[in-house]
Every structure is written in structure tokens, then in C-alpha cells.
C-alpha positions as CSV (number, residue, x, y, z in Angstrom):
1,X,16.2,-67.6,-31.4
2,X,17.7,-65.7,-34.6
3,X,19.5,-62.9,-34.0
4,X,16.9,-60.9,-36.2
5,X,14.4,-62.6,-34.0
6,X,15.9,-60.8,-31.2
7,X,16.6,-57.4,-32.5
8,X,13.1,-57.2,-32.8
9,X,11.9,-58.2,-29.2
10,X,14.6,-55.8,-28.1
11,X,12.9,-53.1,-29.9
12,X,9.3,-53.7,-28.6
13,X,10.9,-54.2,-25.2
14,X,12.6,-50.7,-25.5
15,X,9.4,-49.4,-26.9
16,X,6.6,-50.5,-24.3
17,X,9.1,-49.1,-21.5
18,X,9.4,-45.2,-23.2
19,X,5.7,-45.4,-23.9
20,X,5.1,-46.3,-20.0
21,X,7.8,-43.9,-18.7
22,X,5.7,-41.1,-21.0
23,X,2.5,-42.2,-19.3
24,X,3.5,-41.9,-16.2
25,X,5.3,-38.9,-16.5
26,X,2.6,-37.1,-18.2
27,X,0.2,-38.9,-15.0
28,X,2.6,-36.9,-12.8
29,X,2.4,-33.6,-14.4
30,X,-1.4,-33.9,-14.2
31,X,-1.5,-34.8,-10.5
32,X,0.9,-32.2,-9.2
33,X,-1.4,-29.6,-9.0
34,X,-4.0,-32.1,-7.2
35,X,-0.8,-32.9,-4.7
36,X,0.2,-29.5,-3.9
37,X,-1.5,-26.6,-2.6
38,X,-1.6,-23.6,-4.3
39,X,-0.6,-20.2,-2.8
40,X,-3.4,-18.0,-2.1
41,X,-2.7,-14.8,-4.6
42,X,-3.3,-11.2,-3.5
43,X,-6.5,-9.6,-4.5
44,X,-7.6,-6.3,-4.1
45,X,-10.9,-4.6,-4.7
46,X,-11.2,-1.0,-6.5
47,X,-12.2,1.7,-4.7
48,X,-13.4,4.2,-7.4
49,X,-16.2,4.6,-9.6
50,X,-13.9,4.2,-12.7
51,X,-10.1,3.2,-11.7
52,X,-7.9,3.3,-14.2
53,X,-5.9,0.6,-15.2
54,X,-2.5,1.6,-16.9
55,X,-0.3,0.1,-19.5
56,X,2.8,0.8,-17.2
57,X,3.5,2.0,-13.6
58,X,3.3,5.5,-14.4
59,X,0.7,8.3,-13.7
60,X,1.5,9.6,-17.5
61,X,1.0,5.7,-19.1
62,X,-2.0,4.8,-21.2
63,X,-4.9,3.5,-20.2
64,X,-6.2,0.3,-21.3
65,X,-9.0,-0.1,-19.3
66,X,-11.5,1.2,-16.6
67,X,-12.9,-1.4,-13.8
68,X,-16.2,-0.4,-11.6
69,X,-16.2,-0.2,-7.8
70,X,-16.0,-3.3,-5.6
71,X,-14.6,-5.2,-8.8
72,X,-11.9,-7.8,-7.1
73,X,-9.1,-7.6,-8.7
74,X,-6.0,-10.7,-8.2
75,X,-2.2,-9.3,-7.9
76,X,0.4,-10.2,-9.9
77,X,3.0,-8.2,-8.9
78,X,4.3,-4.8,-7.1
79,X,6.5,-1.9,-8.1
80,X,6.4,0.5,-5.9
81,X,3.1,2.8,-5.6
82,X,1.2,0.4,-8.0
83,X,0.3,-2.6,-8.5
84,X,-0.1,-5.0,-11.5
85,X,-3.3,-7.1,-11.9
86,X,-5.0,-9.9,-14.0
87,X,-7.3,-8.3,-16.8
88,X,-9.9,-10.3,-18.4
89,X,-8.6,-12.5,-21.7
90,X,-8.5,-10.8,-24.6
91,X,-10.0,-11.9,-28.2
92,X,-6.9,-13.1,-29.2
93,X,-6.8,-15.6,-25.5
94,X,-4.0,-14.0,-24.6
95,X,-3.9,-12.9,-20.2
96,X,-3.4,-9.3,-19.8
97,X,-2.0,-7.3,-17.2
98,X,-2.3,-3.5,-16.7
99,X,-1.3,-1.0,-13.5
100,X,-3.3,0.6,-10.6
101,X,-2.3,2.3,-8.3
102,X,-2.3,1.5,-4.8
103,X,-3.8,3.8,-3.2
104,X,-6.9,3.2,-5.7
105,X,-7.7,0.0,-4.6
106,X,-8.4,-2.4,-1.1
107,X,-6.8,-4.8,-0.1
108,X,-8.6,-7.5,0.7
109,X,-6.1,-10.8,0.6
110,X,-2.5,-10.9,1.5
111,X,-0.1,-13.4,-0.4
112,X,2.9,-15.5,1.5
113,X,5.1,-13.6,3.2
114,X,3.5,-10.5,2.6
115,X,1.0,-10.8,5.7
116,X,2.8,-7.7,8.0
117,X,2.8,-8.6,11.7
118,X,0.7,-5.9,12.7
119,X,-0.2,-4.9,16.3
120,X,-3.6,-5.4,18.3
121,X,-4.5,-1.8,19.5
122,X,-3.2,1.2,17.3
123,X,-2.2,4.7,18.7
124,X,-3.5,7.1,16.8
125,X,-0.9,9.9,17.2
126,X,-1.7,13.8,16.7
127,X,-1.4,14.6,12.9
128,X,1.0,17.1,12.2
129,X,0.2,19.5,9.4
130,X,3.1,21.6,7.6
131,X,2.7,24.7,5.2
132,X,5.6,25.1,3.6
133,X,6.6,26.8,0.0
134,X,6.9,24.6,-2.7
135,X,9.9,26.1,-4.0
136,X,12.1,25.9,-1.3
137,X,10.7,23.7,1.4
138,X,10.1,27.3,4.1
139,X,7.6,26.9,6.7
140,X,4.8,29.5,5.5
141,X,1.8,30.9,8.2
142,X,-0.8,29.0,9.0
143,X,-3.7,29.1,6.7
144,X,-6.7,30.4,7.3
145,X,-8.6,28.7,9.9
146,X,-5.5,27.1,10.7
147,X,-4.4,23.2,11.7
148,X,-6.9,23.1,14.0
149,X,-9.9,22.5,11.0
150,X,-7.9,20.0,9.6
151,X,-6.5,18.1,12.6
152,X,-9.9,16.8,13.2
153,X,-10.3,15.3,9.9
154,X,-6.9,13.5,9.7
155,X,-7.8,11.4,12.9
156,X,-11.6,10.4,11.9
157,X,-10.5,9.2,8.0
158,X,-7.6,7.0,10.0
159,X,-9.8,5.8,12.8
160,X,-12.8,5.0,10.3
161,X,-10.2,3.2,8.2
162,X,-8.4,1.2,10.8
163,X,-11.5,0.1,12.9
164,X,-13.2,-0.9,9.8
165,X,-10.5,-3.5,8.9
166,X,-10.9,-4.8,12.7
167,X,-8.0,-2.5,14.6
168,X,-8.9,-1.3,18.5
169,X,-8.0,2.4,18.2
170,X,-7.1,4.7,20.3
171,X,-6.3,8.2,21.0
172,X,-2.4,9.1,22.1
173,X,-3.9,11.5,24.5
174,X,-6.2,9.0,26.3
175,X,-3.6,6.1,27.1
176,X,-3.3,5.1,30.7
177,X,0.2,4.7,31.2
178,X,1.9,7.1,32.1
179,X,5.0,6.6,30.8
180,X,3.4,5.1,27.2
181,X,1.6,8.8,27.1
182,X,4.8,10.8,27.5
183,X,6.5,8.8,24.8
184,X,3.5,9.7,22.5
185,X,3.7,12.9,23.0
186,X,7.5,12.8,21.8
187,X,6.4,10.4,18.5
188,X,3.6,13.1,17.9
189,X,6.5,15.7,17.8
190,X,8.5,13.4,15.4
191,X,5.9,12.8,13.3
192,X,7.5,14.0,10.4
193,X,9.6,11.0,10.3
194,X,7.9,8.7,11.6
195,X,4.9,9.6,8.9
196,X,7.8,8.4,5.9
197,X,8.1,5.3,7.9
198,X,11.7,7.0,8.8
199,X,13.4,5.8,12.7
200,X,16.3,6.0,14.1
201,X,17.5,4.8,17.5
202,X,16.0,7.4,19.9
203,X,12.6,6.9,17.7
204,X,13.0,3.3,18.6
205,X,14.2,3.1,22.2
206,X,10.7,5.6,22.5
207,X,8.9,3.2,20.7
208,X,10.1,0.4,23.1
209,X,8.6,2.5,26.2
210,X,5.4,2.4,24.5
211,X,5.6,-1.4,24.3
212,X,6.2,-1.3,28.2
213,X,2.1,-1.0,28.7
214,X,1.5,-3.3,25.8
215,X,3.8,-4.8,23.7
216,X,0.5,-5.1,20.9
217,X,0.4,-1.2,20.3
218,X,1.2,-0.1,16.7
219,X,1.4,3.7,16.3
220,X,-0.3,5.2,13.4
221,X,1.6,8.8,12.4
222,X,0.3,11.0,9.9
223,X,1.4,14.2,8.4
224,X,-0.4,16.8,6.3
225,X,2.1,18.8,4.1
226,X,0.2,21.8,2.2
227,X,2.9,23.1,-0.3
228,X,1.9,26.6,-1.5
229,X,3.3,28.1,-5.1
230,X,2.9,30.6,-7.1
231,X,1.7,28.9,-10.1
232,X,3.4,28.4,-13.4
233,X,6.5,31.0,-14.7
234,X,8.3,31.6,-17.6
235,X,11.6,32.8,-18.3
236,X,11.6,35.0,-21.6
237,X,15.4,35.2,-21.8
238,X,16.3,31.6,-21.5
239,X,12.4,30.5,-22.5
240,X,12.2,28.0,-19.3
241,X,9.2,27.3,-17.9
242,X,9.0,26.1,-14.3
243,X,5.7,24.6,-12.3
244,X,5.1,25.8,-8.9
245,X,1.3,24.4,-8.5
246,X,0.2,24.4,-5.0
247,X,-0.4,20.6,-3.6
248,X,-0.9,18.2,-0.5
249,X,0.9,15.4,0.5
250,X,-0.8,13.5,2.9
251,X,1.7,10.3,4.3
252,X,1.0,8.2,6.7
253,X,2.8,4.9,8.6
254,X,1.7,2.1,11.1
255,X,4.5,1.4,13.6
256,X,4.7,-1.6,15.2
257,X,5.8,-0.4,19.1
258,X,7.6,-3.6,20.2
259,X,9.7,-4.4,16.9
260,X,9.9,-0.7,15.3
261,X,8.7,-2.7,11.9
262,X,7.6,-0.7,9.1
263,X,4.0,-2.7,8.8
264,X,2.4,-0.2,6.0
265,X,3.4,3.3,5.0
266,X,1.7,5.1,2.2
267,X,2.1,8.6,0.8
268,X,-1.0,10.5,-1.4
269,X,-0.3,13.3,-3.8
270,X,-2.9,15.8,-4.3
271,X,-2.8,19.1,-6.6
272,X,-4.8,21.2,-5.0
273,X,-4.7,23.0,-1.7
274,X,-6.8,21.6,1.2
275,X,-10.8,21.8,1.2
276,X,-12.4,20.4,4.2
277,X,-15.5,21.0,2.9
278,X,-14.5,19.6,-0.7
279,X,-15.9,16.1,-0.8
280,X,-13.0,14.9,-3.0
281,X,-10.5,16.2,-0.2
282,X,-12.3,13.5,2.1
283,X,-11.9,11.5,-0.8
284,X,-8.4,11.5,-1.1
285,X,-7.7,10.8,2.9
286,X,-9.9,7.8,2.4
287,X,-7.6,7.0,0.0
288,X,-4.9,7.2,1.7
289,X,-5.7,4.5,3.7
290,X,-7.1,2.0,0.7
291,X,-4.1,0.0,0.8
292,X,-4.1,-0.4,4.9
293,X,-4.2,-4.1,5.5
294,X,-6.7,-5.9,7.8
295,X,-5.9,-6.9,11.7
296,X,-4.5,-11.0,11.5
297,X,-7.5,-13.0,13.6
């Protein structure tokens, strides 16, 4: 065989095999996703007539677009209080994304990790309900008709939220155990903290004697804090102007009892004074709770 002869049978040699390694490469890229199993993405499903969807994770940020009630929405990532989701393709064919907040929106599937560890049966502890000045944080007096009106209202938005995603749920005051119902009553007191998904180690060593009767109790604290101002002032020597609207902030925390985990928490700024009779303040303790994950089977 010439030596030109081969050169060339070399080269078609060297070609066959790169055109083969392609092939099967580019067979491999194609049967990966038939191989693996794809993680199952968070979705959630809009609670509101109209929820806004934002341009950023800010209540000030644009908005790009509004989706209807029960549309299910798939998660694409968290930052903080909102959450960013899929949006339809655009004319151009490009994905978008936009913000919502959480506490707009149900949560419907949990992604990885993310699946908390919650408890069978949850507590429901006694709210507590705090008036306080919004300028400097002082307990004010009780409003009229007083904690006792509101009370009632805190415990029937969480138990209608938590027995509709599958929880047993029951009342701190109505537990068996002696011992369990004792250390309620001090978590009721602490509420404050435990509402802000705050503990420390006498929290947790009370915690603990609740999981004595059953190590599957979560508590579920809540707190009401109804900060009163005078409204809106203006300085005419130095021309400041300072905002001192009245507003709620309703928090709230599940607890597991035999871990002390954190397994949801969610806080619920409102700017207006309580209601009860206001169907948009039943509104916004519904919505408190949007974000509250279902029981595990």
C-alpha cells in the first residue's frame, strides 16, 4: 500500500469514529432525561381573585401581571416573604418569571428537601393579642370590646386552616395530660416568641414535656399585635414628615414538640386596625395561613 494510499484510510478511519463518538454522545444527551427522574417542582395555587405578580420581591415593584383564583402556579425560587414563579411565554418565546407573595398563594406541592417534618396532632395554643403604640412599642388599653372578640376568631381561621390541609387539632385547654396541659399554659404565656418562631432553652425543655404525652404534637402559637398611631405628622422647622398609621401584625408558627423545629412561621401585615366584622379582616387571617403546608400521609 502507498503511503498516500494510507493517509487516506487513516483519515476515513479517524472520521467514521468522531462521527460515531457524536452519535452516541448526542444519543446520550437525549436519553438522560428518559434515565433520570425529574424532581417534582413546588407549585402553589393563588388564593385571590386578582394576585398580583411583581417584577421584584418588593411590595413597591411593578406589576407585570394578574393571575385568577385556583390558577396553579410552579416555583422557581424563594426570597424570603415571596416567591418567584413560572409565567406563561412571552411573544418573543422567552420564560418569564415574576413575584407573589407568600401569603397570597397555597401551597399545594413541596419540592426536595423542603417537605417540613410536621407533627400528627397540633395544639392550638391561646392567641395572644397586644396593643401597643406604634411609635414606641408601649402596651396601650385594651380596645373596645377587648381580646376577648378577637380571641375567638384567631383559633377558628387556624383550626379551619390546619384541619383543612389534614391536621388533628386540638385545643391547649382540653389535652389530657396533665403535665402536657401545664406546659401549654406556659407556651400560651410565651407566645410572643414562640409566634416569631423564636426559642430558647426553657421554651424547648417545655416543649419536650409536651412530647412526654405524644411525641407527634406540633404547637401552633399565634399573636395579634394591633399597633395604634396617630397618623401622619410634619415637622415645619426641619420639613420631616413621619408615618404613624395604625396596623396589625398577625404572626404565627407551628412548633414541632419533640424536635423544637421551626416547621412554618409566617407573619401578615395589615394597615388598618382590626374589624371582626370587616370581611377583609377574615380575609387577611385566612391569609395568614395560605402558605401552611399539608400533613405528610
Amino acid at each position: 500500500m502507498t503511503r498516500a494510499a494510507l493517509t487516506t484510510c487513516c483519515c476515513l478511519f479517524l472520521m467514521l469514529a468522531t462521527g460515531g463518538a457524536r452519535e452516541t454522545a448526542s444519543q446520550e444527551a437525549v436519553e438522560q432525561p428518559q434515565n433520570g427522574q425529574a424532581a417534582t417542582p413546588e407549585t402553589v395555587r393563588a388564593l385571590a381573585t386578582d394576585t398580583p405578580v411583581r417584577r421584584n420581591p418588593d411590595i413597591e415593584s411593578e406589576v407585570i401581571a394578574h393571575v385568577k383564583a385556583g390558577s396553579v402556579l410552579v416555583v422557581t425560587k424563594r426570597e424570603g416573604d415571596w416567591l418567584q414563579v413560572a409565567l406563561p411565554v412571552g411573544a418573543d418565546g422567552e420564560l418569564r418569571h415574576g413575584y407573589v407573595a407568600a401569603n397570597s398563594v397555597e401551597r399545594l406541592t413541596i419540592a426536595g428537601l423542603d417537605r417540613p417534618r410536621t407533627g400528627v396532632q397540633i395544639i392550638l395554643l391561646n392567641p395572644l393579642i397586644l396593643i401597643e403604640d406604634v411609635r414606641d412599642g408601649s402596651e396601650l388599653s385594651p380596645l373596645k370590646g377587648g381580646a376577648a372578640d378577637l380571641a375567638p376568631l384567631l383559633r377558628s381561621a387556624a383550626r379551619s386552616a390546619a384541619e383543612s390541609r389534614g391536621y388533628s387539632v386540638v385545643d391547649d385547654d382540653s389535652l389530657q395530660d396533665a403535665d402536657a396541659l401545664s406546659a401549654c399554659g406556659q407556651l400560651g404565656i410565651a407566645s410572643r416568641k414562640l409566634a416569631r418562631g423564636v426559642l430558647d432553652d426553657d421554651l424547648r425543655h417545655t416543649l419536650g414535656l409536651v412530647a412526654q404525652a405524644n411525641d407527634g404534637y406540633a404547637v401552633l402559637a399565634q399573636a395579634m399585635r394591633i399597633r395604634i398611631g396617630p397618623g401622619r405628622s410634619w415637622n415645619p422647622w426641619t420639613g420631616n414628615i413621619t408615618s404613624s398609621m395604625s396596623n396589625t401584625v398577625f404572626q404565627a408558627s407551628l412548633i414541632s414538640a419533640s424536635t423544637a423545629e421551626v416547621l412554618w412561621k409566617n407573619e401578615l401585615l395589615v394597615r388598618k386596625l382590626p374589624q371582626p366584622t370587616d370581611k377583609r379582616f377574615m380575609s387577611s387571617l385566612h391569609g395568614l395561613y395560605g402558605s401552611l403546608p399539608s400533613r405528610e400521609k
